[in-house]
C-alpha positions in Angstrom: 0.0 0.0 0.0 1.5 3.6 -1.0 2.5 5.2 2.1 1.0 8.8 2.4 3.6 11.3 4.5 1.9 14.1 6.0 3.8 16.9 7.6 3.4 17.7 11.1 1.9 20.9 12.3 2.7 20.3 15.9 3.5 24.2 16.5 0.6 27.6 16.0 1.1 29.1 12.6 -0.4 32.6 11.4 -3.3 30.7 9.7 -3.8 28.8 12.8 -4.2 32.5 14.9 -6.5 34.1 12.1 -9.0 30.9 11.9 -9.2 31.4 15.7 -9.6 34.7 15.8 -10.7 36.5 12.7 -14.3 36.9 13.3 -14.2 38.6 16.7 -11.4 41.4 15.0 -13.6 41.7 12.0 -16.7 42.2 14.5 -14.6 45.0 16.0 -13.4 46.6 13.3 -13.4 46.9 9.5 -11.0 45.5 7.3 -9.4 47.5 4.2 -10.1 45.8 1.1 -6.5 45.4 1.2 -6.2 44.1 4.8 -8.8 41.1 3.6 -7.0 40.3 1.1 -3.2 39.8 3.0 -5.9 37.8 5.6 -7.4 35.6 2.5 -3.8 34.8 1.5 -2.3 34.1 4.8 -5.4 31.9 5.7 -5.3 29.8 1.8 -1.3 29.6 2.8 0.0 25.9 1.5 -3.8 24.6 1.0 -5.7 22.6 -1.8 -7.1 26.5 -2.6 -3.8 27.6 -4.3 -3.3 24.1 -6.0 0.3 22.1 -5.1 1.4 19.1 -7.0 2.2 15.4 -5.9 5.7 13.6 -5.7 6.6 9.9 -5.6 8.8 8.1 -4.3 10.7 5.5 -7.3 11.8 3.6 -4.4 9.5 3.0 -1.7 6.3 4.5 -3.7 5.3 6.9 -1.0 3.5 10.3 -2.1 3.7 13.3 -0.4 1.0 16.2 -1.5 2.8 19.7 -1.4 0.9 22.8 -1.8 2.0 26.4 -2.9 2.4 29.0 -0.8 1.1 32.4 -0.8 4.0 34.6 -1.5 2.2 37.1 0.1 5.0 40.1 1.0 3.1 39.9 4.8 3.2 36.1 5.0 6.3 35.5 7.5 7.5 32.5 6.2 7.0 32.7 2.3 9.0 35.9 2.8 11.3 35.1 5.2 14.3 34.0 2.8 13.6 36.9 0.7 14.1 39.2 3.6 16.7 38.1 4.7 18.8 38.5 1.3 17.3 41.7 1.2 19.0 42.6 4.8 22.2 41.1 3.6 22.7 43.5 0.8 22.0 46.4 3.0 
């Protein structure tokens, strides 16, 4: 049987936060057009949503399902390699 691997979300991402807590913000106060959108983005981060593509293993036959990320300039971990070149040159 093809062995599916599954990453493990053992620590609180952004996503995580705005699922949780979203609603009550957005019940408080309005969001820019441009706010919901960076919120959209961060929320469809690494989901079916924003499509991915599916490796195999030659070997062993395993599959793992990756999905693409946002590359939102807000998101902190799509960004974070950019950044961090960008401090470099400076």
């Amino acid at each position: 049987m093809t062995q599916i691997i599954k990453p493990d979300h053992k620590t609180p991402e952004v996503a995580d936060i705005l699922r949780h807590h979203l609603d009550n913000y957005k019940a408080e106060y309005p969001l820019w057009p441009e706010h919901r959108k960076i919120a959209t983005d961060l929320l469809n981060r690494r989901t079916v949503r924003l499509g991915g593509y599916i490796e195999r293993c030659d070997n062993c036959g395993s599959v793992r399902i990756t999905y693409h990320s946002c590359r939102n300039r807000h998101c902190p971990k799509c960004q974070h390699m950019p950044r961090e070149r960008w401090l470099e040159k400076r």
